[in-house]
C-alpha distance (Angstrom), angle and dihedral (degrees) to the residues before:
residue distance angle dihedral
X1 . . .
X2 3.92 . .
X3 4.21 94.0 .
X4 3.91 88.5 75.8
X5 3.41 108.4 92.4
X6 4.04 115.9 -132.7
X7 3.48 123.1 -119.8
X8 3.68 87.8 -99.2
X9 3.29 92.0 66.6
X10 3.76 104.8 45.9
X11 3.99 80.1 55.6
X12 3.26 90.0 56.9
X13 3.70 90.8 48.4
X14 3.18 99.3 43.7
X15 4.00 92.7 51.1
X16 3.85 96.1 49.9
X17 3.89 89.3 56.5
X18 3.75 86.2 53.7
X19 3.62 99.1 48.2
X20 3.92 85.8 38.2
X21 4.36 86.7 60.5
X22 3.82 90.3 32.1
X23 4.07 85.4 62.1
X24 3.88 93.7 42.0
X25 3.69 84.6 62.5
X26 3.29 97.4 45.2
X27 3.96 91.8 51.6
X28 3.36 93.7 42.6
X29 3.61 97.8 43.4
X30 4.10 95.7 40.6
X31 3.25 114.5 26.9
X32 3.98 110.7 28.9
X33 3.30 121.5 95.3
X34 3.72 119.8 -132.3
X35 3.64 120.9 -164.3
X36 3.48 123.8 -124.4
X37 3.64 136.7 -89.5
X38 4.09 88.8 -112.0
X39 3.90 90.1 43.2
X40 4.01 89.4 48.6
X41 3.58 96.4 55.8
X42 4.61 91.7 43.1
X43 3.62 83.3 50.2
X44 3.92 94.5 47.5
X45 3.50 86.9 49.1
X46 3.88 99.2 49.6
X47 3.64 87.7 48.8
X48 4.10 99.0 50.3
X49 3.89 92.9 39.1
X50 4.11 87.4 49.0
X51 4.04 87.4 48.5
X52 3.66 92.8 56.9
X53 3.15 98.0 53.4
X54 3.65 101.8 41.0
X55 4.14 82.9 56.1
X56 3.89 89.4 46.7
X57 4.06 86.1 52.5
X58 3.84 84.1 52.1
X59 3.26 94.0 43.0
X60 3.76 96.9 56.5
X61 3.74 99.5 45.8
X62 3.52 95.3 51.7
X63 3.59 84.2 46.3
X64 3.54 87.1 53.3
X65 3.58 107.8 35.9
X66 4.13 87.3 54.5
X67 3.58 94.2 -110.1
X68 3.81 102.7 152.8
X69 3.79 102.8 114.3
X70 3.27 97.4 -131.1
X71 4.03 113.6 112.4
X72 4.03 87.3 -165.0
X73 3.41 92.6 54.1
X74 4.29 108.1 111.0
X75 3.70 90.6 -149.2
X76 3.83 103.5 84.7
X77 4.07 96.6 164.1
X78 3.34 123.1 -138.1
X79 4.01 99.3 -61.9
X80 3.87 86.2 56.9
X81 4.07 92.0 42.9
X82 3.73 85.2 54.3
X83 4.40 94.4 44.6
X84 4.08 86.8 55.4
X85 3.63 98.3 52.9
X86 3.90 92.2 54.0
């Protein structure tokens, strides 16, 4: 019987998650600050041009390495190369 909470107490609740999202926005809205529309676009850049090449990396040491999956595949790499001369 004293586990459920009052009706005070869910107003409470109920308030402090208002003034919780009523302070986001505030934060957010005030005091954050958002890059530009020129800054947005460099930094979307950056990012896309640094994925490629991070994949390419990937890419080519797999590639490399003989990391296909395929056991039919006549490309071993250089880990497989190295496997059938021992």
């Amino acid at each position: 019987m004293g586990s459920i909470p009052t009706a005070r107490a869910k107003t409470k609740k109920v308030s402090k998650i208002k003034e919780y999202f009523s302070e986001t926005v505030t934060e957010m809205v005030h005091h954050v600050s958002w890059p530009t529309w020129k800054e947005l676009q460099s930094n979307t850049i950056i990012v896309m041009v640094a994925s490629v090449i991070i994949s390419l990396l990937i890419f080519v040491m797999d590639f490399g390495f003989g990391i296909t999956g395929d056991s039919k595949s006549v490309w071993k790499g250089a880990m497989g190369f190295l496997y059938g001369m021992f």
